[in-house]
N, C-alpha and C positions, 0 to 999 in steps of 0.2 A: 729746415723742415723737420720737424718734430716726427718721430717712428712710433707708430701702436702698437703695442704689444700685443703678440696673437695671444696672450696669456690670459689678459685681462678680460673681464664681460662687463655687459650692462648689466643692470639691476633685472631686468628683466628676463635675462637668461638667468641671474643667480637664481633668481624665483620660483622660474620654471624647473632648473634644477633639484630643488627641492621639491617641489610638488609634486610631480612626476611619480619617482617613486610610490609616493605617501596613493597617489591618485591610482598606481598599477597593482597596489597592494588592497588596496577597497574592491579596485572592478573584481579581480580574482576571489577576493572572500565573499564577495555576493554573490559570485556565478558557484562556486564553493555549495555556502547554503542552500541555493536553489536545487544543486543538486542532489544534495540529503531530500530536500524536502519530496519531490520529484520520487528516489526512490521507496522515501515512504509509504507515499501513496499508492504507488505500482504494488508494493509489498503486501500492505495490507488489501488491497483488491485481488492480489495474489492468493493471497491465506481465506479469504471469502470463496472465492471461485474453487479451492482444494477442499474446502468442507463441503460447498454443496455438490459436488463433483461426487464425494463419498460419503454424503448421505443417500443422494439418488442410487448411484453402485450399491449399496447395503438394502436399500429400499428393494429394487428389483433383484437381489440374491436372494432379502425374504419371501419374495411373490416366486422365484423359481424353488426354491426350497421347503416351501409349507404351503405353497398355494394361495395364497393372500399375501397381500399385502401388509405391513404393520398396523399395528391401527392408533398409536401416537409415538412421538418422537424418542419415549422415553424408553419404549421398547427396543430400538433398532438403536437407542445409546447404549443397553440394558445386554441386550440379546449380541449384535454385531459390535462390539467395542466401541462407536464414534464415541469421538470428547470433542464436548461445545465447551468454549471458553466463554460463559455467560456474561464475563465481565465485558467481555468485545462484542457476542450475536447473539443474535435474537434468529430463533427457528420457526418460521411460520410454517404447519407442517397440517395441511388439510384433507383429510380425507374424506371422502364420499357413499365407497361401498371396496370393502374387502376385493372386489377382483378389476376395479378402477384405480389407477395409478395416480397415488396421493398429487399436491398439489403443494413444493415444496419451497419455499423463499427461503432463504439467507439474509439478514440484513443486518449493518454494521448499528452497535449503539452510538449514538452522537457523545461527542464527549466535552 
């Protein structure tokens, strides 16, 4: 009676052997990626939400401080220091009447 060597494998385990790896090193670089991508977009919805957060605070500093409100966006960039990155927002920035509190969007440019 012939002895098998615990040493030896099938074809089938060499295979697997090799793929393995190669297959634990893909799953890991896709979940990787996704997760960049993932914090990208938290980031830039983060950076949207902190402008218009401190345009409205600058908005209502100038209604407590001159009694009006601004009367466009280029003032309360002008006047109160906000910096729009134009290459990334767009300021919809609407107002009505001096002691009516403007009507202010943020929106990302597609890119």
């Amino acid at each position: 009676m012939k002895k098998k060597s615990i040493y030896k494998k099938n074809i089938f385990a060499k295979i697997f052997s090799v793929i393995s790896p190669i297959l634990f090193t893909l799953v890991v670089a896709v979940m990787i990626i996704n997760g960049l991508n993932k914090t990208e977009v938290s980031s830039e919805a983060e950076g949207r939400r902190i402008l218009s957060d401190s345009i409205f605070r600058s908005t209502v500093k100038c209604y407590a401080i001159e009694g009006r409100y601004p009367e466009s966006i280029e003032y309360v960039k002008k006047k109160y220091g906000i910096i729009v990155d134009d290459s990334k927002y767009v300021v919809d920035y609407e107002i009505f009447a001096s002691n009516i509190m403007p009507l202010i969007k943020v929106r990302e440019l597609r890119k």
